[in-house]
C-alpha positions, 0 to 999 in steps of 0.5 A: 476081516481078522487078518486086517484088524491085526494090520491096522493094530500095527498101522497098515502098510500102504506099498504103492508107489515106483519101484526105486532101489537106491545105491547103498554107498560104499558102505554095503548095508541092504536097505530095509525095503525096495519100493520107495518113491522118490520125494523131495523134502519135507517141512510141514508146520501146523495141523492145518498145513498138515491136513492140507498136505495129505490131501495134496499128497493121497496120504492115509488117514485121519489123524485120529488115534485110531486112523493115524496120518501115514507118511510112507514108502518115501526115498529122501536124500535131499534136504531143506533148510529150517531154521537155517538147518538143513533137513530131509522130513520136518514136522513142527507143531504137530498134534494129529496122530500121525506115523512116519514108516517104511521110508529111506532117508539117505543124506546125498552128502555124507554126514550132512543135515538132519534125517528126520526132525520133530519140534513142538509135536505130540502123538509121533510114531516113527518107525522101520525107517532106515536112515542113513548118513547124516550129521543128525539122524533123529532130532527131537526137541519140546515133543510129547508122546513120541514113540521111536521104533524098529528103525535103522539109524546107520553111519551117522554123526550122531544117531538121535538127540531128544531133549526138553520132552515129556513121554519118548519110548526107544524100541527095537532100533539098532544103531550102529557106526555112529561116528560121535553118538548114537544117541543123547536123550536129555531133559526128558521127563519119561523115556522108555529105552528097551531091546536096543542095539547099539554097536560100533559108537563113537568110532571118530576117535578125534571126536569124543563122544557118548551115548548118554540119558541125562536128566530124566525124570523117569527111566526104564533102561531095559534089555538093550545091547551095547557092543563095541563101543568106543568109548562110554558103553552109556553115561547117565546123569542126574537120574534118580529111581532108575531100572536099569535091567537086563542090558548086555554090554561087551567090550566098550572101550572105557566104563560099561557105565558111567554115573553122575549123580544117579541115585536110588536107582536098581542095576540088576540082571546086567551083563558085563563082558571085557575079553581084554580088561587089562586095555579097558577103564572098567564096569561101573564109576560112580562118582561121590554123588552116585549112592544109594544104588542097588546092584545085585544079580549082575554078572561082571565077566573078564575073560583075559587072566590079567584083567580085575573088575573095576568099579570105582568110587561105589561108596553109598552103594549096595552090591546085594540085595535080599541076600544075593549079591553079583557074579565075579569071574574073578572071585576066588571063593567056595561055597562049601555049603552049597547055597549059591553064595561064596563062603567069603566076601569079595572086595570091590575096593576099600570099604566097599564090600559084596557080602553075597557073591554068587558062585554061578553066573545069574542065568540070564536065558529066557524059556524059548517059544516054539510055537503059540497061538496068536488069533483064535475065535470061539462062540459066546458059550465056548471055553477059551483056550489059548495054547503054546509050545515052550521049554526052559531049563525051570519053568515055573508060573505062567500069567494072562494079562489082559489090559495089564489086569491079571487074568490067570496064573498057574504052572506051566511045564516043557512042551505043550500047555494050555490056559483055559480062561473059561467064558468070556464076553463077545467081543475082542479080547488081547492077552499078553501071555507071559512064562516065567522061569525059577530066576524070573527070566520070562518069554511073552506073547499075545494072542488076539480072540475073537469071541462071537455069537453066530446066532445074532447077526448083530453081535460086534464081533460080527461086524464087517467094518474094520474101524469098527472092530478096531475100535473095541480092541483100543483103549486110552491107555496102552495097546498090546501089539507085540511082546518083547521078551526079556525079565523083570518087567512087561516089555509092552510095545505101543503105538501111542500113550505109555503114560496114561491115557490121551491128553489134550493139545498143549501150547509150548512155548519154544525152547532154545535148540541144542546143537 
């Protein structure tokens, strides 16, 4: 019963269906999974048309919050048009809680119609599908609460264009060999963009593009991974109280990062890694509408002996902060007294100075988990102790969260600890378990316990109905299902609401589409 609880929490896996293990292409990349079914194209507009689909189709579900529709196990490579696009999977209008899975989405025609496309909807997860050689992989326009997770975009156009939307998080995807873009997320007011991989983008070189987050409202720019990209690592533009942490960037072939009008926004814990600056534009570029930024605790990496670090147009701009400013491999200073931070400053450009370069680069290396405990059950009048196996060059604090209240915090140790969180009350309880080091880098994880009296049957925790269990560890905000491990804030992973809790259906009007 427990086993299942876990499984509905990150929506079970409905693998019926004909074995189908399609070609790949010329390029050879294995696809996630090899029990598809083959289906033709899908264009589903309405909640009504919805509910009658999956009746039609023997799909999962109900389309609550609790018991999403489930759109699975699907091969595509065919399309429909709408709208005068063609495209393989359309929904339009949408509100149900419905998940799109587990499916391969493969253009028959390279670089030809859009994957997957979402228009007017709200409550979408789309996740661990593999999507592949499309003019447009992902397209999403006027949607709320959509959640983008542990997908394959690769060898596409363009990867994923998302605009005129409200709460969108990118999780754990990996796009990669993206001719034009991997991704332009515009006029969106909440994105959660975190633990990315975005690699080989922009590769047409007689068509220039860029990875670009423009006009969000609310952005959260974490440990993603940008590698090789040939031109822009990323461009932000009118942005405003951004945090953008802990990102990796190596070699992309012009500006790491390119700001337009970003403004009071914190760039801290960054890597930034050119092996052969002299043939590369630079780090960051503001332009004169760029200021009041913070950038500190970055380290700027230039292995070739030629190459400078370049970041341009920076006036406005803070490069410390509480004392502690950026790690060049180029500065030359000392640091006699041996407190971390050069004895002389280091000069960005003219009037731009960094008053606190640090002598050693900002560790970045998060405590490695051996192992933990990931579902435990104990009687009402038990002590609940939840243990873990975990090393770190500094441990320091470990904190409980439950439902992001803090719960317990102590100090934690390399090798073997345990948290006692004394009695708890019967029923389903999810923490978030997370170790911390002496430079804030942290590891996390959850843990799912059970608590239960054995002595009263009807105890919920007892219960045999799934749904029912389901239901105690859901709430109307976010639902810990899995951890990212990163710094600086709580890589949560969610299935719907990131933004505070459910919101009623709203009616859009239609906004013009962005080609």
């Amino acid at each position: 019963m427990k086993q299942k609880i876990l499984f509905f929490l990150i929506l079970l896996c409905m693998t019926q269906g004909l074995l189908f293990n399609p070609t790949v292409g010329e390029i050879d990349k294995p696809s996630l999974k090899l029990n598809y079914v083959p289906h033709d194209p899908i264009l589903i507009d309405g909640d009504v048309q919805l509910n009658q689909t999956v009746l039609n189709e023997g799909w999962s579900g109900s389309g609550t919050e609790n018991d999403p529709y489930i759109i699975d196990d699907l091969y595509i490579s065919e399309t429909v048009l709408v709208d005068g696009v063609p495209i393989s999977l359309t929904l339009k209008n949408i509100n149900q809680h419905t998940v799109i899975r587990d499916n391969l989405l493969k253009s028959t025609t390279k670089y030809y119609g859009y994957g997957i496309h979402l228009f007017g909807c709200s409550n979408i997860t789309i996740m661990n599908n593999d999507i592949e050689f499309y003019a447009m992989a992902l397209y999403v326009l006027n949607s709320d609460d959509v959640t983008i997770m542990r997908n394959t975009i690769f060898d596409n156009t363009r990867g994923c264009y998302t605009g005129d939307s409200e709460a969108v998080i990118f999780e754990e995807n990996t796009f990669t060999n993206s001719s034009r873009y991997s991704f332009y997320i515009a006029q969106t007011e909440e994105v959660i963009f975190q633990s990315n991989t975005i690699k080989f983008s922009a590769t047409d070189p007689s068509s220039p593009a860029w990875n670009a987050l423009e006009q969000i409202t609310s952005l959260i720019l974490f440990n993603n991974t940008f590698t090789e990209i040939y031109t822009y690592g990323l461009l932000l533009n009118i942005i405003s109280d951004a945090q953008i942490i802990s990102n990796t960037f190596v070699e992309c072939a012009n500006w790491d990062i390119a700001a337009y009008s970003v403004t009071s926004s914190n760039i801290t814990r960054n890597q930034f890694i050119k092996t052969d600056a002299t043939s590369y534009s630079g780090n960051i570029f503001f332009n004169d509408l760029s200021t009041t930024n913070i950038i500190y605790e970055n380290n700027f990496e230039v292995v070739s002996p030629n190459g400078e670090h370049v970041l341009t147009h920076s006036i406005g701009n803070l490069f410390y902060n509480n004392g502690r400013g950026n790690y060049y491999s180029k500065y030359s200073g000392v640091d006699d007294n041996g407190d971390g931070i050069g004895d002389t400053s280091y000069t960005i450009q003219p009037d731009v100075i960094d008053d606190y370069p640090l002598i050693k680069p900002v560790d970045l290396l998060r405590p490695v988990l051996t192992s933990h405990d990931s579902e435990l059950t104990f009687e009402r009048d038990d002590d609940v102790v939840i243990s873990w196996v975990a090393t770190d060059d500094n441990p320091t604090d470990y904190k409980v969260y439950e439902e992001h209240s803090l719960v317990k915090s102590d100090k934690w140790i390399n090798g073997t600890n345990e948290a006692d969180l004394g009695n708890l009350s019967i029923g389903i309880h999810v923490f978030t378990i997370k170790l911390l080091d002496i430079d804030s880098n942290y590891a996390s994880f959850n843990v799912t316990v059970f608590v239960q009296d054995t002595s009263d049957p009807t105890s919920p925790s007892n219960s045999t109905d799934p749904l029912g269990d389901l239901g105690a560890l859901l709430s109307d905000n976010i639902v810990p299902i899995a951890a990212v491990s990163g710094v600086g804030i709580v890589s949560i992973l969610t299935l719907r609401r990131a933004f505070g809790g459910k919101k009623k259906p709203k009616t859009r009007k239609p906004k013009k589409k962005k080609k």
